[in-house]
C-alpha positions as CSV (number, residue, x, y, z in Angstrom):
1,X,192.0,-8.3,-116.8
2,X,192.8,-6.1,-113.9
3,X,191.5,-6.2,-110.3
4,X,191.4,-3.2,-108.0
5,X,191.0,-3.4,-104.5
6,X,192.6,-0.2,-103.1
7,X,190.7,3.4,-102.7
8,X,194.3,4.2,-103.5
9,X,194.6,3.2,-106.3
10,X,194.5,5.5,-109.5
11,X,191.6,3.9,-111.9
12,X,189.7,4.0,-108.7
13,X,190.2,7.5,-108.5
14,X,189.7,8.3,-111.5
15,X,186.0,6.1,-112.1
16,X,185.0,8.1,-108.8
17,X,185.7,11.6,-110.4
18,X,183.6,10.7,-113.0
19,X,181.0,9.5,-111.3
20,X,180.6,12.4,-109.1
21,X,181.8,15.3,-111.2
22,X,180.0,16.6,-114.2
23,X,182.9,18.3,-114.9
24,X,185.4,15.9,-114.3
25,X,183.5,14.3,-117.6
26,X,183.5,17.2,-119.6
27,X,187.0,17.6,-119.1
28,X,188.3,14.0,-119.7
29,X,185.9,14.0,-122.6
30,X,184.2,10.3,-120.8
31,X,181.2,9.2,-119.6
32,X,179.7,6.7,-117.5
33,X,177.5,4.2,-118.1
34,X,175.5,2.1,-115.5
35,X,174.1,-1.3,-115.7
36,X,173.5,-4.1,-118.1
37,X,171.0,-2.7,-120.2
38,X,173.4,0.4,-121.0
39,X,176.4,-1.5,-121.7
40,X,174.7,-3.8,-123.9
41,X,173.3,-0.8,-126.3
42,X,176.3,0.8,-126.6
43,X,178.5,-2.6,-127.4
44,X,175.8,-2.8,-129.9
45,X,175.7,0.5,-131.4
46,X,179.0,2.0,-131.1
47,X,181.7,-1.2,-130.1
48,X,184.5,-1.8,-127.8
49,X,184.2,1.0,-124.5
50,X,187.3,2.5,-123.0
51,X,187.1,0.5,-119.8
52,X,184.3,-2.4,-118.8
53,X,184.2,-2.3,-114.9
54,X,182.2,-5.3,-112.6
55,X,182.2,-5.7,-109.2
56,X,183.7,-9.0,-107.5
57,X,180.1,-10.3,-106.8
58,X,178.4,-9.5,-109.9
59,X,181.6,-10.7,-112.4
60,X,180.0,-14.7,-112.8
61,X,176.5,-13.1,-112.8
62,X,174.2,-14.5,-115.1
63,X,173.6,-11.2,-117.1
64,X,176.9,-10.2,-116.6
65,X,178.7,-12.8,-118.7
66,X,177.4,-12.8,-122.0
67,X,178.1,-9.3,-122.4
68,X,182.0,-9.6,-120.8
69,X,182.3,-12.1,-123.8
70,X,182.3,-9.1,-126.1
71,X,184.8,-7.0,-124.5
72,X,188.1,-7.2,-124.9
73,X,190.0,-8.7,-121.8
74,X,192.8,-5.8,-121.5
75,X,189.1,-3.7,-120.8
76,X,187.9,-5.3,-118.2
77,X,188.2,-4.5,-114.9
78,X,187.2,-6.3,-111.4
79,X,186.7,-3.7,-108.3
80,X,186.3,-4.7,-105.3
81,X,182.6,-4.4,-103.9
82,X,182.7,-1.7,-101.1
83,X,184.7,0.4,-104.2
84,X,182.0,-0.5,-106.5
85,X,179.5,0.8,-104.1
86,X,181.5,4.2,-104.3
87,X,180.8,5.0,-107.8
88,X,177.3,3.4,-108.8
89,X,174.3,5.0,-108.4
90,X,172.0,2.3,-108.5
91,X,170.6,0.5,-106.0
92,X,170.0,-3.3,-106.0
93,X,171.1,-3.4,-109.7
94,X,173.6,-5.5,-111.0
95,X,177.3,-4.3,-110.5
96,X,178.7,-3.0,-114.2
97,X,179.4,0.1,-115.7
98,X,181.6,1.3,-118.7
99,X,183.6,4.4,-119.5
100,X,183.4,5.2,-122.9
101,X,184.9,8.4,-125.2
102,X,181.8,10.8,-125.3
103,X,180.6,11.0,-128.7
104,X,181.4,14.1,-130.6
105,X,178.7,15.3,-132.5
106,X,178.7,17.5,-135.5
107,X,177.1,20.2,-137.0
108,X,175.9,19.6,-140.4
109,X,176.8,22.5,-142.9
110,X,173.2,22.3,-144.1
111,X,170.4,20.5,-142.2
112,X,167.9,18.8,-144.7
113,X,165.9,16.0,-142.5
114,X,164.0,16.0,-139.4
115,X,165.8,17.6,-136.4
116,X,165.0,18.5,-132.9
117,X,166.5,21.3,-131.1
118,X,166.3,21.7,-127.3
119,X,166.3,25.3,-126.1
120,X,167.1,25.0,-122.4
121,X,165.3,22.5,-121.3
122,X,166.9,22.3,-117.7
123,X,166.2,18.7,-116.2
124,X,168.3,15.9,-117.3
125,X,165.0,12.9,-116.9
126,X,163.2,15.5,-119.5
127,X,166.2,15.8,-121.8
128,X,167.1,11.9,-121.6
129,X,163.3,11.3,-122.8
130,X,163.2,13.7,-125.3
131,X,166.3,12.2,-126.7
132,X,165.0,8.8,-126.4
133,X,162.0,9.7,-128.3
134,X,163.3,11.0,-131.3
135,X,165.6,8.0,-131.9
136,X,162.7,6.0,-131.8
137,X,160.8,8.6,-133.9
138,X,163.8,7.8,-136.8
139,X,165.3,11.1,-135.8
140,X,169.2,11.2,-136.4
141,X,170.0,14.7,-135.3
142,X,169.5,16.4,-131.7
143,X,171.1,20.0,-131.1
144,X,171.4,21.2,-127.5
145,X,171.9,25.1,-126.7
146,X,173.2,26.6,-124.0
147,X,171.4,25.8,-121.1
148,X,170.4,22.2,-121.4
149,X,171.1,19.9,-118.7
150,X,174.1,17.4,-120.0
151,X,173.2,15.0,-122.9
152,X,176.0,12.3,-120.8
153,X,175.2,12.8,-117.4
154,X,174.5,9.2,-115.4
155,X,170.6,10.9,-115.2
156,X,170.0,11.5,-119.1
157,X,171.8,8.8,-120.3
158,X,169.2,6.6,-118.1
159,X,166.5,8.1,-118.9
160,X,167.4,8.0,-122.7
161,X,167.9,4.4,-122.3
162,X,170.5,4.0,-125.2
163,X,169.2,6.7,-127.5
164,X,172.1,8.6,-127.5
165,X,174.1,6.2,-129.5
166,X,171.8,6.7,-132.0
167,X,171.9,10.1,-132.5
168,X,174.3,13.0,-134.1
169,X,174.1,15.0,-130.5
170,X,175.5,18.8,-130.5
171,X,175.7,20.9,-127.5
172,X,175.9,24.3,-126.8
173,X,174.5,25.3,-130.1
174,X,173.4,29.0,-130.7
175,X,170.8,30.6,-132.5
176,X,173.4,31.9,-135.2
177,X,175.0,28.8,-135.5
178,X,172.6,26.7,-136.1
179,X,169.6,28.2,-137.8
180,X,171.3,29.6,-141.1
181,X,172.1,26.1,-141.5
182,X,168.5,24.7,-141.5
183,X,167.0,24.0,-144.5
184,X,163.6,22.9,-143.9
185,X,160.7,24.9,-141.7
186,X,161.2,25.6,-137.8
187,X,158.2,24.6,-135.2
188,X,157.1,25.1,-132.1
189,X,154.4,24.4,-129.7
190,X,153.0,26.7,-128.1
191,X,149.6,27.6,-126.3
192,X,148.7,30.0,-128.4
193,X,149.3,28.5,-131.8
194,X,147.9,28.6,-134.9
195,X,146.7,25.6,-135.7
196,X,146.9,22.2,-134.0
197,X,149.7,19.9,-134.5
198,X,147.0,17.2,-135.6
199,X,146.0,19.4,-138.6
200,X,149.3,20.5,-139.3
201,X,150.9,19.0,-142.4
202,X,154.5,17.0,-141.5
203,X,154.8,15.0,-144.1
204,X,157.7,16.5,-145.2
205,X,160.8,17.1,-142.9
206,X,160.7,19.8,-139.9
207,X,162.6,20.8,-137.5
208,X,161.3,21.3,-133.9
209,X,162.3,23.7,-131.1
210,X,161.3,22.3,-127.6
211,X,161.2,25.2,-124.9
212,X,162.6,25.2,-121.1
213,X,160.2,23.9,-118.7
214,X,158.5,27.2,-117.5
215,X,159.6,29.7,-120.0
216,X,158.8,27.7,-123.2
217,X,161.0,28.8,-126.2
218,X,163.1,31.7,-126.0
219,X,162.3,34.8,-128.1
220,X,165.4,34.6,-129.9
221,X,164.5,31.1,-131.2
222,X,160.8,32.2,-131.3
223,X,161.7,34.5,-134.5
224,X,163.0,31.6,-136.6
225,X,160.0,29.8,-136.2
226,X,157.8,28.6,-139.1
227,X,154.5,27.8,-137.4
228,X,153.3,27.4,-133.6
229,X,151.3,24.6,-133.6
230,X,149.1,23.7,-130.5
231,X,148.2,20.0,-129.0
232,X,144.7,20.1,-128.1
233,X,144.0,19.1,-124.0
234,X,140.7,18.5,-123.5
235,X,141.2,17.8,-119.5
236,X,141.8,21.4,-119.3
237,X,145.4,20.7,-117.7
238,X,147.7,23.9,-118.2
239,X,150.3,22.4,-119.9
240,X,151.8,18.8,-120.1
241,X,155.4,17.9,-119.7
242,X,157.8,18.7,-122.1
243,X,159.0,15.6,-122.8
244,X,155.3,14.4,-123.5
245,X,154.5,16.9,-125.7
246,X,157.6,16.7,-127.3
247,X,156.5,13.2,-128.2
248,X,153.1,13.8,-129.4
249,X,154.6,16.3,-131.9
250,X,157.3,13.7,-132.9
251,X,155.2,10.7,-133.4
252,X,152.1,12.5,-134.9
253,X,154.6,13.2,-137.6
254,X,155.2,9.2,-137.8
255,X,151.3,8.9,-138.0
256,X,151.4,11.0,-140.9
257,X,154.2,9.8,-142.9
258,X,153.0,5.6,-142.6
């Protein structure tokens, strides 16, 4: 076990780059993860991180110490508290975070089962909840394109609330990349649609195409699509949120297949 106390020092520096850099993550190929509840469902789903990180005040912590029992001691790391303070982003939360290898996801030759692609859908709460719906849904396979706000920034992956390491996750996926290689039918909500998603038949495996926030899906997506498939709003709202309706479409297809 190591214990930092110096700004000088170059774990320190390093923990800080991440923290405050998008790109600094892409380009060590790590992520962060903040707090207990994080930590705890990636141990679970995915094993030993890269580096388990507490803070001098939080290391005998009640909810701190069960989980520190399952990491390896050459992992952890004790940092002082005004460093710690440097690199978390939450406030009055308990003092842990762990840097973990960012999943690679992979792009099925052939996509058979239920999917759900996200066609620039710009906010990182939205994507995070999208994400964390479809795991729950029993979905296994997420593709991002172009556009999407990062599936491992601090803000999806706590909004997601451990979905991601639950889920095949590909980013920066094209349109002629990805939808030669689905094999099953393409939908879409959309205000004007067809036919609403409650009397729309998804019993058997679909994959769904969730649109940016104000432009819905793109026209070049648009063309592979199946069916458009409407959810009805009897408040008269415009819209709802994207991550809400993405849900409704999701689960509705549970519904059907109990």
């Amino acid at each position: 076990m190591k214990h930092v106390t110096s700004r000088d020092n170059a774990l320190f520096k390093h923990l800080k780059a991440l923290a405050t850099s998008t790109h600094q993550r892409r380009k060590a190929g790590q992520s962060l993860l903040d707090g207990v509840h994080l930590a705890e469902a990636y141990v679970d789903a995915l094993g030993q991180p890269v580096t388990c990180v507490v803070s001098e005040r939080h290391y005998d912590h009640a909810e701190v110490a069960p989980l520190l029992a399952r990491i390896d001691a050459d992992r952890l790391v004790v940092l002082a508290d005004t460093l710690f303070t440097q690199i978390s982003g939450v406030v009055n939360g308990i003092d842990l975070m762990l840097v973990i290898e960012t999943p690679a996801g992979h792009l099925p030759a052939r996509i058979e089962e239920d999917c759900i692609i996200l066609d620039g859908v710009q906010d990182a709460g939205n994507v995070g909840s999208i994400l964390r719906s479809a795991a729950a849904a029993g979905i296994r396979h997420a593709f991002l394109a172009t556009g999407c706000a990062f599936a491992w920034s601090v803000k999806t992956l706590r909004a997601s609330m451990g979905a991601n390491f639950h889920l095949n996750i590909v980013e920066h996926c094209t349109v002629e990349s990805l939808a030669p290689r689905l094999a099953l039918p393409l939908l879409a909500t959309s205000s004007h649609a067809d036919a609403a998603v409650f009397d729309t038949d998804l019993r058997a495996p679909v994959a769904w195409v969730v649109g940016n926030e104000g432009a819905g899906v793109s026209d070049a997506w648009m063309q592979h699509v199946k069916r458009k498939v409407g959810i009805p709003q009897p408040g008269g709202l415009e819209s709802l949120n994207v991550a809400a309706a993405t849900a409704i479409c999701l689960f509705e297809a549970v519904r059907q297949r109990r």
